[in-house]
C-alpha positions, -999 to 999 in steps of 0.1 A, spaced: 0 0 0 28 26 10 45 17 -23 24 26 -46 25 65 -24 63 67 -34 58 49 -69 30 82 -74 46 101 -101 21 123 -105 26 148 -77 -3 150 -63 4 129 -28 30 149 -23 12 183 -32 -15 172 -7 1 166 18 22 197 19 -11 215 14 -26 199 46 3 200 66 4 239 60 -32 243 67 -27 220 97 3 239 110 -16 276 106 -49 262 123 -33 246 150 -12 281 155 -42 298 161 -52 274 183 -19 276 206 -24 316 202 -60 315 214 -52 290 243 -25 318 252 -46 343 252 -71 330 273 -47 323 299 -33 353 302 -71 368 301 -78 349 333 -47 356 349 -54 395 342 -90 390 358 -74 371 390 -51 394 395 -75 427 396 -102 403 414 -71 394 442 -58 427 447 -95 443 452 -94 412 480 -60 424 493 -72 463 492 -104 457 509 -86 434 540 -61 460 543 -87 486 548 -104 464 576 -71 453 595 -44 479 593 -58 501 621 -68 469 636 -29 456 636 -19 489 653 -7 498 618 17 474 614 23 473 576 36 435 573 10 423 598 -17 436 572 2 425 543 4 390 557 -34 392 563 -43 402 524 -14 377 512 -36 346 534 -68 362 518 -60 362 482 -40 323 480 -69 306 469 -79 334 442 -41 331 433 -37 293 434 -62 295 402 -38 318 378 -7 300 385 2 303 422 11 322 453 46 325 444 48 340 413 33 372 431 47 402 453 20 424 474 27 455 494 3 477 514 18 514 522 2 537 543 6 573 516 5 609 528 -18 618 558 -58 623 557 -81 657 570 -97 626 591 -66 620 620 -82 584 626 -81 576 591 -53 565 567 -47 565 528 -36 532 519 -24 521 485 -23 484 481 0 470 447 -2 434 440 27 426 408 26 394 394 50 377 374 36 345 351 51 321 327 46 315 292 45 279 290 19 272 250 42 264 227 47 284 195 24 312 210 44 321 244 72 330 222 46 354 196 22 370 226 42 367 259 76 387 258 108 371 272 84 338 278 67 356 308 37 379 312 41 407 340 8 422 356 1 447 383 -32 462 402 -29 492 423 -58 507 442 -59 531 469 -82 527 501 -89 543 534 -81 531 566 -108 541 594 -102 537 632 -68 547 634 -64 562 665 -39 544 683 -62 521 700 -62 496 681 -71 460 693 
């Protein structure tokens, strides 16, 4: 059976099957590229969906942590795992909660939560055309008050 494919003088096996395999290859490109995108469409959701988490913990604990900056960061960070877990992981993410200049209010402080996440490319063909250097970096800053600052806190 396979000799009579490479006895065909004709052409037209061979014409074929270039012809499908190019079609093939272009399809399944757009395929990879479309797989990509959605990825990094979901990671860009969980990471503005995370850091409105992170922002909105911050504004509930920092005055209650006597405004200690990394006790409220560690608070947001155990908030927003599981949102994380689902774009890739924990790791690949760096959050930081700063207090910014003072407020009329004395009990209250302006806080501006930034969550900057770093993701790897991993489709083939299309993390090379749509990521660049093989990774996708995304960030969320938002700003919040802090109410109940008065030195008091719990």
């Amino acid at each position: 059976m396979t000799s009579r494919f490479i006895d065909d003088t004709r052409g037209e096996v061979t014409t074929n099957t270039l012809g499908f395999a190019l079609t093939w290859f272009i399809a399944f490109s757009v395929f990879l590229m479309n797989v990509q995108l959605g990825q990094l469409f979901h990671r860009r959701d969980v990471v503005d969906h995370a850091a409105a988490i992170a922002a909105d913990v911050a504004k509930k604990s920092y005055c209650m942590k006597e405004e200690d900056k990394s006790a409220t960061e560690q608070e947001a960070r155990r908030a927003i795992k599981s949102v994380l877990d689902t774009a890739g992981g924990n790791e690949a993410c760096k959050l930081s909660v700063e207090a910014k200049g003072g407020s009329s209010d004395p009990g209250a402080k302006d806080l501006e939560v930034k969550l900057a996440c770093s993701f790897d490319c991993k489709v083939p063909i299309a993390a090379q055309v749509v990521c660049k250097g093989g990774s996708s970096k995304l960030e969320a800053k938002l700003e919040t008050v802090a109410l109940g600052c008065d030195g008091k806190g719990s």
